[in-house]
Backbone bond lengths (Angstrom), bond angles and torsions (degrees), N, CA, C in turn:
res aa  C-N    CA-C-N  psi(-1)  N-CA   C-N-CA  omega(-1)  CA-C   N-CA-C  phi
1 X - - - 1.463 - - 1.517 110.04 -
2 X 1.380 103.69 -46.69 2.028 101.63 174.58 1.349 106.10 -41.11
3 X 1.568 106.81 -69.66 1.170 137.03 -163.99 2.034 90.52 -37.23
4 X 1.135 111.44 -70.63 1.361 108.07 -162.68 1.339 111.90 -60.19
5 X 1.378 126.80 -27.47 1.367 124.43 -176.16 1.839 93.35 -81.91
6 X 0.897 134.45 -61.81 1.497 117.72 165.94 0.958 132.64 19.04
7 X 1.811 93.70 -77.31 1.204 115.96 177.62 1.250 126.55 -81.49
8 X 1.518 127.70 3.04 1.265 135.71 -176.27 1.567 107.61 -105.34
9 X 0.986 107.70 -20.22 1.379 129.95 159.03 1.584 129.73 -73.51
10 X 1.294 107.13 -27.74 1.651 130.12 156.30 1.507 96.65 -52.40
11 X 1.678 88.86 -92.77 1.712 92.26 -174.80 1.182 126.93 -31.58
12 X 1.435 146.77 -67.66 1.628 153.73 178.95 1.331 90.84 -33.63
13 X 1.695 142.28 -62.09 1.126 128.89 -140.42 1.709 95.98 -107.41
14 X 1.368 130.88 17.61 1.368 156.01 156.64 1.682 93.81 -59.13
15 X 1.393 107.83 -84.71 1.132 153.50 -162.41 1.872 105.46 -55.55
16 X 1.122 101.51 -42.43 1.390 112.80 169.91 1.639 116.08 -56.70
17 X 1.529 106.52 -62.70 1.063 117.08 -157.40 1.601 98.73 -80.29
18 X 1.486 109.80 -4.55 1.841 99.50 169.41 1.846 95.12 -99.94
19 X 0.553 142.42 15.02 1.834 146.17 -162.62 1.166 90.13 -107.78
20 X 1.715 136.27 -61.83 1.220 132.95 -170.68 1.633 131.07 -43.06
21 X 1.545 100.58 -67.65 1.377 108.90 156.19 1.552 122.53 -34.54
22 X 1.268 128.01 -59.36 1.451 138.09 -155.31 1.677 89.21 -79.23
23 X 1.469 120.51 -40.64 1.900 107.81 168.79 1.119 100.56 -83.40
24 X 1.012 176.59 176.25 1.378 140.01 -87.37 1.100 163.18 -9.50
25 X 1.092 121.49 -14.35 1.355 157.98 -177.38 1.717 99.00 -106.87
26 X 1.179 125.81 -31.53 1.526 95.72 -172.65 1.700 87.83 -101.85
27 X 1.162 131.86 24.99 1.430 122.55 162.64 1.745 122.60 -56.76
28 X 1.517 132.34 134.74 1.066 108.35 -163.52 1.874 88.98 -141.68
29 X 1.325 117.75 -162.05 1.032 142.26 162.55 1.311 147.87 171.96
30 X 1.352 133.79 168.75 1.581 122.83 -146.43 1.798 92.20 -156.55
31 X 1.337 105.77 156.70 1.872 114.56 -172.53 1.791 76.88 -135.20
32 X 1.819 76.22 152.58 1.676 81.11 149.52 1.568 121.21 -152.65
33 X 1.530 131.94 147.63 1.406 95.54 -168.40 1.380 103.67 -106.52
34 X 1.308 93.55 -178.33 1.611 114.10 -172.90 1.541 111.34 -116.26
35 X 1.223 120.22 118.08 1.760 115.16 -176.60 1.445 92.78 -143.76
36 X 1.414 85.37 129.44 1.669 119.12 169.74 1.132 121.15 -92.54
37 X 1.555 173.88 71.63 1.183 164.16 -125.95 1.470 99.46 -99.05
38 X 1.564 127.48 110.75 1.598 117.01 164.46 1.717 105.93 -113.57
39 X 1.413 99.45 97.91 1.568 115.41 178.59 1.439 93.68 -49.76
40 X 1.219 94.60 157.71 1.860 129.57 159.93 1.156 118.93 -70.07
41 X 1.448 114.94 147.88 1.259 107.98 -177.51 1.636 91.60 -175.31
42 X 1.483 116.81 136.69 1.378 135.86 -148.24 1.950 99.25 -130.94
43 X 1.013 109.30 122.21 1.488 104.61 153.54 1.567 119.44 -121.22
44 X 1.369 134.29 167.85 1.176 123.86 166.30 1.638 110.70 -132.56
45 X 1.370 122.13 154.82 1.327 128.52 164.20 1.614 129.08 -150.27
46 X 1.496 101.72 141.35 1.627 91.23 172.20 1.064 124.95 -72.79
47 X 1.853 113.12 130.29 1.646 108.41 -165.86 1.587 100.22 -93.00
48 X 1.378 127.50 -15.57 1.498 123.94 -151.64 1.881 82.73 168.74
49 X 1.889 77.52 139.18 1.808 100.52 165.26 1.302 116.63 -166.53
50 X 1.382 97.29 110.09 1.430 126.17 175.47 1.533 118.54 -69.44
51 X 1.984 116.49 48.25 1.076 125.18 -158.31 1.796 113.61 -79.02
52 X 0.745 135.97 1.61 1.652 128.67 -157.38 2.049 83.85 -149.71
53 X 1.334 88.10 147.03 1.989 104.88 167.50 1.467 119.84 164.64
54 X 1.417 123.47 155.02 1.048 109.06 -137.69 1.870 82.96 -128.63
55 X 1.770 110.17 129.77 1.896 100.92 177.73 1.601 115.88 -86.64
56 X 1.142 90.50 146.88 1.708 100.14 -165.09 1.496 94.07 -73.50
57 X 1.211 121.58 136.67 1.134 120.67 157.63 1.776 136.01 -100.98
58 X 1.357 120.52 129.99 1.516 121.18 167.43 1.490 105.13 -100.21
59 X 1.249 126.05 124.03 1.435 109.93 143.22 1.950 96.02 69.03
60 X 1.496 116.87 16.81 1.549 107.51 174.31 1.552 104.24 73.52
61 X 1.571 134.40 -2.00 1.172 106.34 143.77 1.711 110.76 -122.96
62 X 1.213 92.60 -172.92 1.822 110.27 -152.48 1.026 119.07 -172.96
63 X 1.537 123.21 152.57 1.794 126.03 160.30 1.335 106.17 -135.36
64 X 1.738 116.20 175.69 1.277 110.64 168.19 1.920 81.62 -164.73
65 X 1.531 101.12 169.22 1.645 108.94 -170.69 2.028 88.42 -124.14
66 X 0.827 99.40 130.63 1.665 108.84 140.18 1.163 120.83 -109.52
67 X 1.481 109.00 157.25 1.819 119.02 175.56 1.216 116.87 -143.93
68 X 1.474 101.20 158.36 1.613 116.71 -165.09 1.340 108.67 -143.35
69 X 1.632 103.61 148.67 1.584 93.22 176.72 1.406 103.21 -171.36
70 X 1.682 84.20 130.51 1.927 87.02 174.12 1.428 127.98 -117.95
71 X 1.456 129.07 153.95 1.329 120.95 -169.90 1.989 101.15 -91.06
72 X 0.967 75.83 119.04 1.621 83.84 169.28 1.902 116.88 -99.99
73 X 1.253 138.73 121.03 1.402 153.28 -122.65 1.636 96.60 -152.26
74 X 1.002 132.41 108.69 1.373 131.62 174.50 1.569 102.94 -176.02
75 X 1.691 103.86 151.42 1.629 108.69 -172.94 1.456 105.92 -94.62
76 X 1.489 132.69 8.30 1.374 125.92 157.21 1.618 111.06 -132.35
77 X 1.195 119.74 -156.89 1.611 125.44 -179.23 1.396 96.49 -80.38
78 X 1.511 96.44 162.84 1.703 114.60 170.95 1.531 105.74 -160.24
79 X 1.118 113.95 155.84 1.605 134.01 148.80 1.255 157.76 -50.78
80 X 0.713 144.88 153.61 1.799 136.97 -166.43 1.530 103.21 -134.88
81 X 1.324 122.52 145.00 1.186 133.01 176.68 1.832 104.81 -143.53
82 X 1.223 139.00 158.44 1.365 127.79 147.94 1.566 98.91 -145.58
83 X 1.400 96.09 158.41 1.667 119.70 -175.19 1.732 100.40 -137.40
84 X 1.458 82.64 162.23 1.768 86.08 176.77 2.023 84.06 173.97
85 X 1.471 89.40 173.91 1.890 112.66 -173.49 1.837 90.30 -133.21
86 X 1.612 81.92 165.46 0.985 109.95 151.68 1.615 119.96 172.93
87 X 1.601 133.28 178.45 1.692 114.05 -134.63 2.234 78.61 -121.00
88 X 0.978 99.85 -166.71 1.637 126.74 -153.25 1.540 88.80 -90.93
89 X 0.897 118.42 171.24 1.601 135.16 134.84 1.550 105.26 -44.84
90 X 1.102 128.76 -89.28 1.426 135.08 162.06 1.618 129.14 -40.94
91 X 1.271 124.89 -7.17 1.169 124.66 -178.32 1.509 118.11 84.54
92 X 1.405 122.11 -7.38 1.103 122.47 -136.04 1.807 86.49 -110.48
93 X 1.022 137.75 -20.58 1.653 142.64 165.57 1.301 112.54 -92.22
94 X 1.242 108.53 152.24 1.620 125.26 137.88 1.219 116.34 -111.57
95 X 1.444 113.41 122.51 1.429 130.89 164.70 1.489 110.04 -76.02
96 X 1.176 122.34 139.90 1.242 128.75 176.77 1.949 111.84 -101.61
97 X 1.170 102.76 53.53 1.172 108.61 -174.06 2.179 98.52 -158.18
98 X 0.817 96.75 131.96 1.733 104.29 -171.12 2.096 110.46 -88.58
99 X 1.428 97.85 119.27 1.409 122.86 -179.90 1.374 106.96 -121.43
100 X 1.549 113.12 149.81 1.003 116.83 -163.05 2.029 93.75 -104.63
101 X 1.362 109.46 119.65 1.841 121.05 -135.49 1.667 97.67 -142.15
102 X 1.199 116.79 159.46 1.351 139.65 -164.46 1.384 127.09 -162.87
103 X 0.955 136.66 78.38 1.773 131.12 157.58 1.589 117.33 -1.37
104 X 1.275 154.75 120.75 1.479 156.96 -177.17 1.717 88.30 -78.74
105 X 1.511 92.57 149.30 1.639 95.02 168.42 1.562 105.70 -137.24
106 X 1.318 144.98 136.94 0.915 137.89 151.86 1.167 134.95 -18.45
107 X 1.645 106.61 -172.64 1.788 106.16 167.54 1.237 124.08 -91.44
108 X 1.334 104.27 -13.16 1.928 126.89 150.50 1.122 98.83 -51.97
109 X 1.010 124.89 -77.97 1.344 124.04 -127.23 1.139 135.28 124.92
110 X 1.175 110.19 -5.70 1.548 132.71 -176.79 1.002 110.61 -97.05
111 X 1.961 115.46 137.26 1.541 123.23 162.11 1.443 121.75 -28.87
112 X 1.502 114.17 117.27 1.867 108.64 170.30 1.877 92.97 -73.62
113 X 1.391 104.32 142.37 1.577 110.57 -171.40 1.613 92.59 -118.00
114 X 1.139 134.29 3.78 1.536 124.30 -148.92 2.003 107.13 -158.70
115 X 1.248 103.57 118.07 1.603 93.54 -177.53 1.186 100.62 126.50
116 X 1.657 100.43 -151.74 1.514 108.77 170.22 1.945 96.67 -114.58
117 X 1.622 87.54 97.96 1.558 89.91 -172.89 1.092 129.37 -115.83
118 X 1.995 112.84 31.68 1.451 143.24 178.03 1.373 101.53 -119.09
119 X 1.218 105.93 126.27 1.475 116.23 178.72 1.858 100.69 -96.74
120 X 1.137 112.52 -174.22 1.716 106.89 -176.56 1.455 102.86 -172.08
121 X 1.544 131.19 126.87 1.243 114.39 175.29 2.166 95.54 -90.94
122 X 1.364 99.05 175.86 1.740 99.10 179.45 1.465 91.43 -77.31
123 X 1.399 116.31 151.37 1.535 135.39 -160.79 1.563 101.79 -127.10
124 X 1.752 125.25 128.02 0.797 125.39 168.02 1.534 119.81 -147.10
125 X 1.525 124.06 147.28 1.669 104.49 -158.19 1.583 84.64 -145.46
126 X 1.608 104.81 158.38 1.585 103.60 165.74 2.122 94.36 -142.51
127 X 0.842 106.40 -173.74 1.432 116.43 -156.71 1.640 99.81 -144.50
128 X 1.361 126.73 137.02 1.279 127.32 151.46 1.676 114.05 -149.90
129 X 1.789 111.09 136.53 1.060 112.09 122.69 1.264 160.23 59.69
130 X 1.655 144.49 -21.19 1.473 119.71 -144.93 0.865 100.14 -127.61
131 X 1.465 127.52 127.93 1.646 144.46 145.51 1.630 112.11 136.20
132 X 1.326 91.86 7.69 1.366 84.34 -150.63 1.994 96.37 -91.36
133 X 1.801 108.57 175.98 1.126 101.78 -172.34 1.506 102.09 -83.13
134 X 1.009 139.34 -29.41 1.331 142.01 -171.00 1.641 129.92 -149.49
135 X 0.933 151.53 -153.30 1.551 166.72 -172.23 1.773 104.05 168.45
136 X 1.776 97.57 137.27 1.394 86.10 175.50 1.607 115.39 -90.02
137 X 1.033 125.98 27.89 1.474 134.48 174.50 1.446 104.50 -109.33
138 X 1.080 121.12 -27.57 1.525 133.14 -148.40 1.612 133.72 66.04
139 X 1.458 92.05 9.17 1.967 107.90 -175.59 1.346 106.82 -108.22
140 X 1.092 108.95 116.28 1.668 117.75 -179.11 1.512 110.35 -104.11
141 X 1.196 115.63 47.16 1.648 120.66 -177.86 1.409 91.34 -165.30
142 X 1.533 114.20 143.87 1.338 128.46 129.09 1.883 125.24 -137.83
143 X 1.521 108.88 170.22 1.279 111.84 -168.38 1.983 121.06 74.94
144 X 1.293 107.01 30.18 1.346 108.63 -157.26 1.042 119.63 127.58
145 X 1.337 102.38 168.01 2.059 97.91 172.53 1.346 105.64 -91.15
146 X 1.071 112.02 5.08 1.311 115.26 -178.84 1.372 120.99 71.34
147 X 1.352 144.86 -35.13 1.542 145.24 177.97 1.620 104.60 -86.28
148 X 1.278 122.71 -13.85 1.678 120.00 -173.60 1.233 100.23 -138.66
149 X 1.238 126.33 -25.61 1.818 124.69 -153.32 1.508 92.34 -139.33
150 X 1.245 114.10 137.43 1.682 142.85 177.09 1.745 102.47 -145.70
151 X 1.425 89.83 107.23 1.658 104.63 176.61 1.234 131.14 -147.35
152 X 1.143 114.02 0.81 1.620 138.93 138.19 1.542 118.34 8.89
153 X 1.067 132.06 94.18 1.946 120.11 -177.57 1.555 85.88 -69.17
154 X 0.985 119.69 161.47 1.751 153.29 168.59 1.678 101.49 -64.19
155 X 2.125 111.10 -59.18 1.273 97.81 172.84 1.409 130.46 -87.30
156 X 1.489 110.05 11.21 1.539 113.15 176.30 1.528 109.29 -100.09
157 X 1.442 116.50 -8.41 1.085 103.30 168.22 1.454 120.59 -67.95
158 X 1.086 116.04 -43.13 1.675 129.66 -166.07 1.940 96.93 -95.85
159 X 1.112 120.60 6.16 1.143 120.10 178.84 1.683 144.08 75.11
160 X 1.690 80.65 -2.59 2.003 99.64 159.14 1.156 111.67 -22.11
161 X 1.662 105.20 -84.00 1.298 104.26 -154.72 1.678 101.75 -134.21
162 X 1.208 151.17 160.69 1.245 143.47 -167.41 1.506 127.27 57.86
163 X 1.157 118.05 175.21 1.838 117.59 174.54 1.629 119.76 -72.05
164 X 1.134 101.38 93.71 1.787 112.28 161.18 1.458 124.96 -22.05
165 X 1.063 117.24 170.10 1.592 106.08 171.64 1.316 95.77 -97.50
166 X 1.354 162.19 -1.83 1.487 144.44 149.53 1.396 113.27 -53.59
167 X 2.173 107.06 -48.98 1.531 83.25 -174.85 1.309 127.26 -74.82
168 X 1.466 114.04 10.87 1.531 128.86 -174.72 1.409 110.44 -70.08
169 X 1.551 78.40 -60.01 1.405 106.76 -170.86 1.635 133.53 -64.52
170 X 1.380 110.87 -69.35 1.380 139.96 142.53 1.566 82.33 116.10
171 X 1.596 110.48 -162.71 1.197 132.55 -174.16 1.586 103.91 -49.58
172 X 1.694 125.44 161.14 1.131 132.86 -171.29 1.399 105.76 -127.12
173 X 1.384 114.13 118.72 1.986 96.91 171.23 1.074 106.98 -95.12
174 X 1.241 142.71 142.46 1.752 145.56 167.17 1.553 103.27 -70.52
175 X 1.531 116.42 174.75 1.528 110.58 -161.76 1.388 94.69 -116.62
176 X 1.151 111.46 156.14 1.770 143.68 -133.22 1.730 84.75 -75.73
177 X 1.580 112.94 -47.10 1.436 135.84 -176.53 1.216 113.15 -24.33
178 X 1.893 103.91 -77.05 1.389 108.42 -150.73 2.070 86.67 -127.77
179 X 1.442 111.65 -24.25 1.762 102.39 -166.13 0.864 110.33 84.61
180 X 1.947 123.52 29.66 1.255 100.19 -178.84 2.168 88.45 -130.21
181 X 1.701 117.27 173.70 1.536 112.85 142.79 1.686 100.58 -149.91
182 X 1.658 82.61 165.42 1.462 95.78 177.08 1.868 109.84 -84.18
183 X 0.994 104.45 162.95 1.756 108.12 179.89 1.652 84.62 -144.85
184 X 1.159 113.39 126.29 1.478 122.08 -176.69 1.918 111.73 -130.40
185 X 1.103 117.91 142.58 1.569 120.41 -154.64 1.880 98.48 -132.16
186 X 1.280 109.96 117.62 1.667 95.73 162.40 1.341 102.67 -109.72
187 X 0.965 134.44 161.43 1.687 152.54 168.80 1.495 114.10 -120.30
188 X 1.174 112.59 105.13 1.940 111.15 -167.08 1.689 94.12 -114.37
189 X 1.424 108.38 113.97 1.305 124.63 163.25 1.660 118.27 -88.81
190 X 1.970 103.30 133.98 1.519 95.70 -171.92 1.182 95.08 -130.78
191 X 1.607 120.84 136.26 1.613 122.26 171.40 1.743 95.82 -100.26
192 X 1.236 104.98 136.30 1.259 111.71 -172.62 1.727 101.73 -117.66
193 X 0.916 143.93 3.70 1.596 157.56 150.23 1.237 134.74 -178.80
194 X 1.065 113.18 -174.86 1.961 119.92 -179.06 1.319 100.87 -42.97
195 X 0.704 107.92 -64.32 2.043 127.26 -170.46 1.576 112.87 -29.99
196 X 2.055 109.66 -19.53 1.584 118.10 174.21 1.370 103.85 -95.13
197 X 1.533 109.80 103.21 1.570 108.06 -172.56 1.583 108.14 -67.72
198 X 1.430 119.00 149.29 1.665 130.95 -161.53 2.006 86.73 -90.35
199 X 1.620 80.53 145.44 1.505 111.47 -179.31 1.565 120.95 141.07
200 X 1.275 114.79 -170.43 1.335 102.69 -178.64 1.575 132.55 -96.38
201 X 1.336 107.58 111.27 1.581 116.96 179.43 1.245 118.30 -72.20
202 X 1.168 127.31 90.59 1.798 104.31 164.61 1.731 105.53 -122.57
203 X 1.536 104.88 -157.23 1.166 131.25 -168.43 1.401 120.76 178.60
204 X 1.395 128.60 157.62 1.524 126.09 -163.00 1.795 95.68 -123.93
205 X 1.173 105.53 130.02 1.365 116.90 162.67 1.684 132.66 -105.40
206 X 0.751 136.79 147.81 1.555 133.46 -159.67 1.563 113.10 -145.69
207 X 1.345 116.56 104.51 1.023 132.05 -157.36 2.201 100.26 -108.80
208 X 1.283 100.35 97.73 1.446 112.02 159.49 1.243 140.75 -77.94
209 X 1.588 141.84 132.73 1.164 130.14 -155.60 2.309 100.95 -139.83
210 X 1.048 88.77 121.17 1.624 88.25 -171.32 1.654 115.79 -111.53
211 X 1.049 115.65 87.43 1.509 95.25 172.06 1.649 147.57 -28.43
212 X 1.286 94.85 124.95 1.663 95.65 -172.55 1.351 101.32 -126.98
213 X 0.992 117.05 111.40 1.552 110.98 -173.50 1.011 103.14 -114.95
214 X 1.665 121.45 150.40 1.587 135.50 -153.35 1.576 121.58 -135.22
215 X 1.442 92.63 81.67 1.198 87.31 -165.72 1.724 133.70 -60.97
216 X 1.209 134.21 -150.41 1.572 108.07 -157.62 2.282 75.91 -118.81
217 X 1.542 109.72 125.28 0.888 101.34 173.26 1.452 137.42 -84.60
């Protein structure tokens, strides 16, 4: 009777040790992922505008700077663009590039309609930059350094003719903080003699912002 249970006891633990392998082997497994999509989404606002100022004059010439600046707010990078007008010597164009410009008036008082009857002081702008987490150039200024120097062409701002402040600049990341940067604008008006009749020069600038979002490569 030992004897036979022994051996029955052989076998089972025979049998075992081939059972193990074969459950093991059909062990398997599977992942799955999980994706959330959090679209983009961009706002813009004016933070401050240094709209109205008056150029000092020596001797009939002069300059003076205004500034502008908007907070741009978005959860990835974006772009910068600006546009603006302004009219001919003669009246007879629109430039698609923004000068700081005036209508001539008589000794009346009345609109000059005929001639060269747009006066113009020389126009110069620089662009910066602030808060933000990055630039894909790494230069957060153009047209100057912007705190001492304004040198900006009129048609390179808006992209006529010369390097824009995007291609300066390139893409913008907002900061990790809040999702937001500043984009800041000076406009430096210069009377260069008698010949710029006195009154008020302005012009409107328009500052566009496009999402570019970057994803993680």
């Amino acid at each position: 009777m030992k004897k036979r249970l022994l051996s029955l006891l052989a076998i089972v633990a025979a049998m075992a040790f081939i059972a193990v392998p074969a459950w093991a082997a059909d062990v398997g497994s599977d992942e799955v992922n999980f994706l959330l999509d959090n679209p983009q989404e961009i706002t813009i606002s004016t933070l401050a505008v240094d709209d109205s100022g008056s150029i000092t004059l020596s001797s009939f010439t002069g300059e003076n700077t205004l500034e502008a600046s908007w907070v741009v707010k978005s959860n990835n990078a974006f772009e910068i663009a600006f546009t603006g007008n302004s009219t001919s010597d003669d009246g007879s164009t629109t430039h698609n590039y923004p000068i700081f410009n005036k209508q001539d008036v008589d000794a009346s008082g009345d609109l000059v309609t005929t001639g060269d009857n747009w006066d113009h002081m020389d126009t110069y702008f620089a662009v910066k930059i602030d808060g933000a987490q990055s630039t894909a150039t790494d230069v957060a200024a153009w047209g100057g350094d912007y705190a001492s120097t304004v040198t900006g062409e009129p048609a390179a701002l808006t992209g006529v003719t010369g390097e824009k402040p995007y291609t300066t600049i390139g893409d913008i990341m907002t900061a990790d903080a809040d999702g937001t940067a500043t984009v800041k604008i000076k406009a430096k008006g210069v009377v260069s003699d008698a010949g710029v009749q006195s009154g008020n020069y302005d012009m409107d600038v328009t500052l566009t912002v496009t999402a570019h979002e970057k994803p993680a490569s």
